[in-house]
N, C-alpha and C positions, 0 to 999 in steps of 0.2 A: 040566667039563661035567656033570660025573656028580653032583659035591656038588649044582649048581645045579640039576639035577633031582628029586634026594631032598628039597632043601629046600621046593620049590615042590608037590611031593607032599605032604611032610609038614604046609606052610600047608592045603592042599586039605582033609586029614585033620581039622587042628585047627577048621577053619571052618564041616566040615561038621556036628560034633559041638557045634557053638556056642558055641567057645572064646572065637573073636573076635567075638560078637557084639554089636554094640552095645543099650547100655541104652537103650530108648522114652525121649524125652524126658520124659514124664508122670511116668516112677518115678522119675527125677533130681529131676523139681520137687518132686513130693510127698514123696521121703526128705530132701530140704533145708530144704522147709518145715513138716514135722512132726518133723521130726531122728529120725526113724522109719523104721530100714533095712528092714522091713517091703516098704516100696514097692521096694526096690530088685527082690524077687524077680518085679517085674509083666515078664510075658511077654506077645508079643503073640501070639506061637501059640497061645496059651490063652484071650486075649479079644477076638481075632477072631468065631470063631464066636457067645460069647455077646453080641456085641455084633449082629453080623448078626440072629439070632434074637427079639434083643428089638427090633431095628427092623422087622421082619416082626409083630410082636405089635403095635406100637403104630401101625401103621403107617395104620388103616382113622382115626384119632383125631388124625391132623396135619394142620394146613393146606395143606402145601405136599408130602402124600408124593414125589412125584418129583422134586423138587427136593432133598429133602434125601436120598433114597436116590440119586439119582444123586453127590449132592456127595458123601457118603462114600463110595461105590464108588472115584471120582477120588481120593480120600486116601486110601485101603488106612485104614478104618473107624478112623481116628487121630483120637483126643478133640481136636481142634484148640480147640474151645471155651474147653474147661478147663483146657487146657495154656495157654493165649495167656492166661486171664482171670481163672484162680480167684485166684490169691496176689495178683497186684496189687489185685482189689478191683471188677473190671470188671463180675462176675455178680454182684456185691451190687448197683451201680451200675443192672442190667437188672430187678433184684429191686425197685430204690426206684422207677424209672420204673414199670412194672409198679402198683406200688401206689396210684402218685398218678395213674395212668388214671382213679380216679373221679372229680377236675376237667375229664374231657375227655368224664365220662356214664360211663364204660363198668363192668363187675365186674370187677374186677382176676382173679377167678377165672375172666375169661373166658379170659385167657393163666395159666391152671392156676399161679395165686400159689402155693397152700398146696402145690401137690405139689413144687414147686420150692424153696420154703423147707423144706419138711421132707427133703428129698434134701442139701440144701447142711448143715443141720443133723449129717445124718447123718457126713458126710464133716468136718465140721469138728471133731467128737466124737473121731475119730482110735480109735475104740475096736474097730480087726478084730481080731479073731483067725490070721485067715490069709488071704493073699492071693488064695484064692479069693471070699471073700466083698467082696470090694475090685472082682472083673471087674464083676459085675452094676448095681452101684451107680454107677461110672462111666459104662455103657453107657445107665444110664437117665437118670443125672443132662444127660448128653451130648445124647441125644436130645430131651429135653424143654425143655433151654438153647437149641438150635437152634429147636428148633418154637416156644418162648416168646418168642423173639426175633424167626423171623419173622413170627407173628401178629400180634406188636404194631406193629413198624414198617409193616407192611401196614396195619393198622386204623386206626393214626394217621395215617398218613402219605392213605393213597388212599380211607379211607371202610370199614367192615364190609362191606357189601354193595357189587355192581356194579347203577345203579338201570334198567341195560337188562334186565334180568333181571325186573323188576318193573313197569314201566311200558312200555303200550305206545307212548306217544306219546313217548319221551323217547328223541333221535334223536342226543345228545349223545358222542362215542367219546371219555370219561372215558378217564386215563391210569389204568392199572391195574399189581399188580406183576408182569414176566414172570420167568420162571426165568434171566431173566440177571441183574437187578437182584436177586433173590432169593438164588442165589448169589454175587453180589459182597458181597451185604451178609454170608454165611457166612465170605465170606474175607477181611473185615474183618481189618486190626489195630490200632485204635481204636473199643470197643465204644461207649464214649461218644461219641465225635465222632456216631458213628452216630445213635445214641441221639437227639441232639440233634436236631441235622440231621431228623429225623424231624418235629419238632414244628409243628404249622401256625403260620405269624406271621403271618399274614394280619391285618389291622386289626378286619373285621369278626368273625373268629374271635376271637382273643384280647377283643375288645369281649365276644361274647356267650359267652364259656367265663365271665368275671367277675361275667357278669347271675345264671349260673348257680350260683355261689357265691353271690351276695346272695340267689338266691330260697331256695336251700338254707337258708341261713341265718334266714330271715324267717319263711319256711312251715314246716320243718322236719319237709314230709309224701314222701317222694321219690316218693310214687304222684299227686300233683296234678299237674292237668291243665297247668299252665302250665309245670311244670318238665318234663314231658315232650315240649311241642311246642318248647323251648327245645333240650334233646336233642336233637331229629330233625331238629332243622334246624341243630346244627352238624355233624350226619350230613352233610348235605346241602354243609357249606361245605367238608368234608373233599373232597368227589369232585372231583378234576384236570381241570380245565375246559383243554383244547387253543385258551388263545389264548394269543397269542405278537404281540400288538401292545400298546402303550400306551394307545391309545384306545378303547372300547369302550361301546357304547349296548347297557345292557341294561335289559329290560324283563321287571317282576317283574308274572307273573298275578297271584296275588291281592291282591297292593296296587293294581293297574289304573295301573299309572302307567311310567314310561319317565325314567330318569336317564344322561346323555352323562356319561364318565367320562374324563379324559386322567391318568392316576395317580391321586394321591388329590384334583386337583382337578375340581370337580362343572360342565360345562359350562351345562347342562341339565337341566331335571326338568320334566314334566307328564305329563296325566292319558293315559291311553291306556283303548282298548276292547277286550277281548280276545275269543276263543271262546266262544260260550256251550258251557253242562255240558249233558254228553251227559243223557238221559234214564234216570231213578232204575229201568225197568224194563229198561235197556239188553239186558243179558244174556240176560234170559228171551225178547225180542224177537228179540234175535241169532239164537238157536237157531230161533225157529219161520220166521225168512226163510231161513233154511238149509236149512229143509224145504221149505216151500213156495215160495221165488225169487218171494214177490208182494212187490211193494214199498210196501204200504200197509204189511205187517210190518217193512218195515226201519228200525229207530230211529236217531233223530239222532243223532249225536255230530259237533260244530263244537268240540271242546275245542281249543286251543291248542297243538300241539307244542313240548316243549322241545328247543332248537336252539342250537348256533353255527356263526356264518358270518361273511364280510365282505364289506359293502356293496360291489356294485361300477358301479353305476349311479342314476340320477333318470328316471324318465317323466314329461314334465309333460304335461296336459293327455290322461291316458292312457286306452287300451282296457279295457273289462273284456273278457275272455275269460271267461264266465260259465262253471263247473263243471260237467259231467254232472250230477251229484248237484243241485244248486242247481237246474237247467231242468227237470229231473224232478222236485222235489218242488215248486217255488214256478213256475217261469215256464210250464211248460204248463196249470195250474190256473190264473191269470192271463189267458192268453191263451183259455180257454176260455170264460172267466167277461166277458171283453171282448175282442170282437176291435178297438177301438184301442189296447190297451195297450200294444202292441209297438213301436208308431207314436209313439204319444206318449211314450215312455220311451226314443225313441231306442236302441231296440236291435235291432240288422238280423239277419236269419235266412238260416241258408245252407244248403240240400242239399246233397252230395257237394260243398264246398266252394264251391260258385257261390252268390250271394247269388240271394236271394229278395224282390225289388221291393215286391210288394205283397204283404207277410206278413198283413194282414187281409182277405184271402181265403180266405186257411188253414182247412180244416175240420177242425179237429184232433180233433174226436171221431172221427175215421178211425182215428187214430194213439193206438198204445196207448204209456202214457208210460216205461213199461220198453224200450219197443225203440224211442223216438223216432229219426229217422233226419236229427233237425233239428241244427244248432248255433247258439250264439246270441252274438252281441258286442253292448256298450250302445259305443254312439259317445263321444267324446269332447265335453267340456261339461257344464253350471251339473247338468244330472241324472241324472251320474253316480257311480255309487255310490263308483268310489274317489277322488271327488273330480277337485283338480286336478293330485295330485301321488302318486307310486307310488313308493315305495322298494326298491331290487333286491339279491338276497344270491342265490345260489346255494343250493338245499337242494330236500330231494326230494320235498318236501311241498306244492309250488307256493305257499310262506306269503311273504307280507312286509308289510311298513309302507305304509301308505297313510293320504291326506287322505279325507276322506267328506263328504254333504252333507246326512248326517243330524246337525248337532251337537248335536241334544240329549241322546243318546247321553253326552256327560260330564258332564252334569248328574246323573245315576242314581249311586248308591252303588253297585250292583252292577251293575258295566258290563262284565260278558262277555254279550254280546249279539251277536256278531259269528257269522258262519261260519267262521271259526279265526283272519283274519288280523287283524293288530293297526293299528287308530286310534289314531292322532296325533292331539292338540287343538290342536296348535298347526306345522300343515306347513311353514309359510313361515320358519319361526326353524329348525327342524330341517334344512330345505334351504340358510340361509342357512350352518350349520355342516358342513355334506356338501360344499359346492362348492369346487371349485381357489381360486377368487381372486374378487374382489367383480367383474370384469370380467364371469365367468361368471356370478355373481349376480345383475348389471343383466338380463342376455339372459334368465334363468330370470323373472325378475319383469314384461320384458315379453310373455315368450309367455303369461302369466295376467292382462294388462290390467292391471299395475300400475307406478305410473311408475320409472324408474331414479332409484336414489340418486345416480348421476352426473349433474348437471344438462348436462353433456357431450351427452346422449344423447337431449335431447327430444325433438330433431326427429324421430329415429327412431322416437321412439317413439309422436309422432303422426302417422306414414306409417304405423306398423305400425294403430293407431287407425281411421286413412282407409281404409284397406284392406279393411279388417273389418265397415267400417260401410257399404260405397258398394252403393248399392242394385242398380247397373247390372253388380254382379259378383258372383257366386253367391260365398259361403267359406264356405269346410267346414274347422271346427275338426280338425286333426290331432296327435297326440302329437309330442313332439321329446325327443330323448335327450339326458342329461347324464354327464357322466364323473365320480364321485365322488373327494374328497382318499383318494389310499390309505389300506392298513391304516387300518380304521377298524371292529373287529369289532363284531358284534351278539349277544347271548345273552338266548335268551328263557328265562327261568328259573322256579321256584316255591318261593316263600320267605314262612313263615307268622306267621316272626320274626325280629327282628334287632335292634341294640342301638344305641341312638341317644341321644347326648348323656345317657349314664349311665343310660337306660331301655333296656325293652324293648319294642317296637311289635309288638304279634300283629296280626295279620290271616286273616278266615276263609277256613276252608280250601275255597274255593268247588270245585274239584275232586273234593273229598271224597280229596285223594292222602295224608294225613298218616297214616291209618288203615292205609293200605297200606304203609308204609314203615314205621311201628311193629308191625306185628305182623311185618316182616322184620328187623328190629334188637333186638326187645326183650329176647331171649332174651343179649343181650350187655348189657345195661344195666344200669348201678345202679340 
């Protein structure tokens, strides 16, 4: 009992004097792989603190500071990087990714190439003198492998920027990287898989990352204008769009047009009408209706919101619920200007929710149009603005798809004309693709007076005819709901360029958003 007590003492003694101490993995690797017992003297009591200190220095210059000072705290400040990467070859690996960033647009010295190459240099040189000058160079090499790493796979992977940060109408919650995915990727033991993994394969990316090599090549200027709206808009193909269906109708503002998508095959394509562009004095207008709350100062802006959602309805033969904004600036000037307007445009006016029979009675110069106390619906029918058919998505902007009865609207080159929501040319093929089954199809075709493709169905469908036409019986056109084919999302997007059968198709930037997204990226650009 007594030896077995002095023994266990005397371990106590030797362990606390750090007999038994083990050797850091980092001075195994590095005396093994520079056959330079040098490394064996690396203490971690000694490069602790300078490694702490130098991440409190560089700390204001990282991408991710809390994330990667939280992750070395969790590892007692242990070069896990360098240990796991240097000898096999994995930081060279993040040093070549790194470098060919400039096929993706970016400066490789945006994820600090040279400071990174000249730190790995240094350690590769093998030339310390003593294993104090070995703590510092570690600690930085360490910290700047992490920060370079997660810069990049952030940048490539989810975009430079977050574009809700920059746009106000851009309502889209892009997948961004959080400190979980940020630390997973720290505690990686595959930097390559990583690496990889990171790179967009999207069809339309890789298409215009290639366009962007041939213009490089062609032009050979990297400040012309073409290679940099090519740039900013594979910025834009970078950002993690939250859909999570096969099929998806999206519709690109500045090309005015709308493409159904089931994978890579193309359902649909035609022209659509979007928002018209807010007014070039916007801004300055902003300010003085903030002063003053008169709304002859409040400027338009109908621009288009960029959105995703998923359709989950059809209105044929629908209501318009005219906008606040829209009765105030267009239907009580209207209504003043003629009192049949109301009448003859089929559009019924309601006080405190009760309609209003004879609206051309209305003395509305009573009625000041900032505090109108009216509201307005257009009835359903041939002169109604959304047409015959309204397309439904859930979003907080009250936007969606709709038929109109203005077609000449796609006849115009620049068809943002609209008050934000987007025109279809073509409603009855777009509905034919939204509905469950052609069964649903016949019904949808005859509540718009059009006969069934089921010749099953005539009779029906000249009772419904008889109906509508019989003199001795008032009808009143009403809306009827349809239930759209699920999952089937919608994203309304803005894309200024894209790569198409070995070209590249620009389109103006009617927004005027390109401007504003380059001067947020450019400072990372080749």
């Amino acid at each position: 009992m007594k030896k077995t007590f002095l023994f266990a003492l005397l371990c106590l003694f030797l362990s606390s004097c750090g007999w038994f101490k083990a050797k850091p993995e980092i001075a195994i690797l590095l005396t093994k792989h520079f056959d330079n017992k040098l490394y064996n003297k690396f203490d971690t009591a000694f490069y602790n603190p300078i490694f702490s200190k130098k991440l409190d220095e560089l700390g204001s210059s990282l991408s991710n500071p809390k994330t990667t000072k939280a992750f070395y705290l969790a590892h007692q400040n242990n070069p896990l990087l360098i240990t796991k990467f240097y000898t096999n070859g994995g930081l060279d690996t993040l040093k070549n990714y790194i470098e060919r960033s400039k096929a993706d647009g970016f400066k490789p010295e945006t994820f600090k190439i040279n400071e990174l190459k000249e730190l790995l240099a240094v350690l590769d040189a093998n030339k310390f003198k003593n294993i104090d000058e070995v703590y510092p160079l570690i600690a930085e090499l360490e910290i700047k492998t992490a920060d370079a790493l997660l810069r990049y796979v952030s940048f490539i992977k989810y975009g430079s920027i977050n574009p809700r940060k920059i746009y106000n109408r851009y309502y889209i919650h892009v997948l961004r990287p959080d400190s979980l995915r940020m630390d997973s990727l720290l505690n990686t033991s595959d930097i390559v898989s990583s690496l990889k993994n990171a790179q967009p394969t999207a069809k339309s990316y890789v298409d215009l990352k290639a366009m962007l090599a041939f213009y490089r090549d062609s032009i050979k200027n990297e400040n012309d204008q073409a290679i940099q709206i090519i740039k900013l808009n594979m910025e834009r193909l970078r950002w993690k769009l939250p859909i999570k269906t096969d099929e998806a109708v999206m519709v690109n503002i500045p090309d005015f047009s709308l493409t159904w998508f089931n994978k890579e095959d193309t359902l649909a394509h035609m022209n659509v009408c979007v928002g018209g562009k807010r007014e070039s004095t916007y801004r300055e207008r902003m300010k003085l209706f903030l002063k003053t709350g008169n709304l002859d100062d409040k400027p338009k802006n109908h621009e288009t919101p960029q959105l995703v959602s998923v359709f989950n309805s059809i209105q044929v033969n629908p209501i318009w619920n005219i906008p606040v904004s829209i009765a105030q600036s267009e239907i009580y000037w209207m209504a003043r200007k003629d009192p049949y307007y109301l009448s003859n445009s089929n559009i019924k006016v309601y006080y405190r929710g009760k309609q209003i029979y004879e609206p051309d009675t209305i003395r509305w110069s009573r009625y000041s149009r900032d505090k109108l106390p009216f509201t307005f619906k257009q009835g359903s029918g041939e002169g109604n603005a959304l047409g015959k058919f309204k397309f439904i998505f859930d979003n907080s902007s009250s936007i969606y798809l709709h038929d109109t009865n203005n077609k000449y609207g796609f006849k115009l080159a620049n068809r943002a004309i609209s008050h934000g929501c987007v025109r279809i040319q073509d409603p009855l093929k777009f509905a034919r693709l939204m509905v469950k089954d052609k069964y649903q199809y016949d019904q949808l075709r005859m509540e718009v007076n059009l006969p069934p493709v089921d010749t099953n169905k005539n009779k029906q469908y000249q009772k419904i005819l008889a109906r509508r036409s019989d003199p001795n019986k008032a009808f009143q056109l009403k809306p009827s709901w349809f239930s759209t084919r699920k999952n089937v999302a919608v994203v309304i997007g803005y894309y200024t360029a894209w790569a198409e059968n070995g070209k590249v198709q620009f389109r103006p930037d009617v927004y005027e958003y390109d401007a504003i997204l380059w001067d947020a990226i450019k400072k990372y650009m080749q």
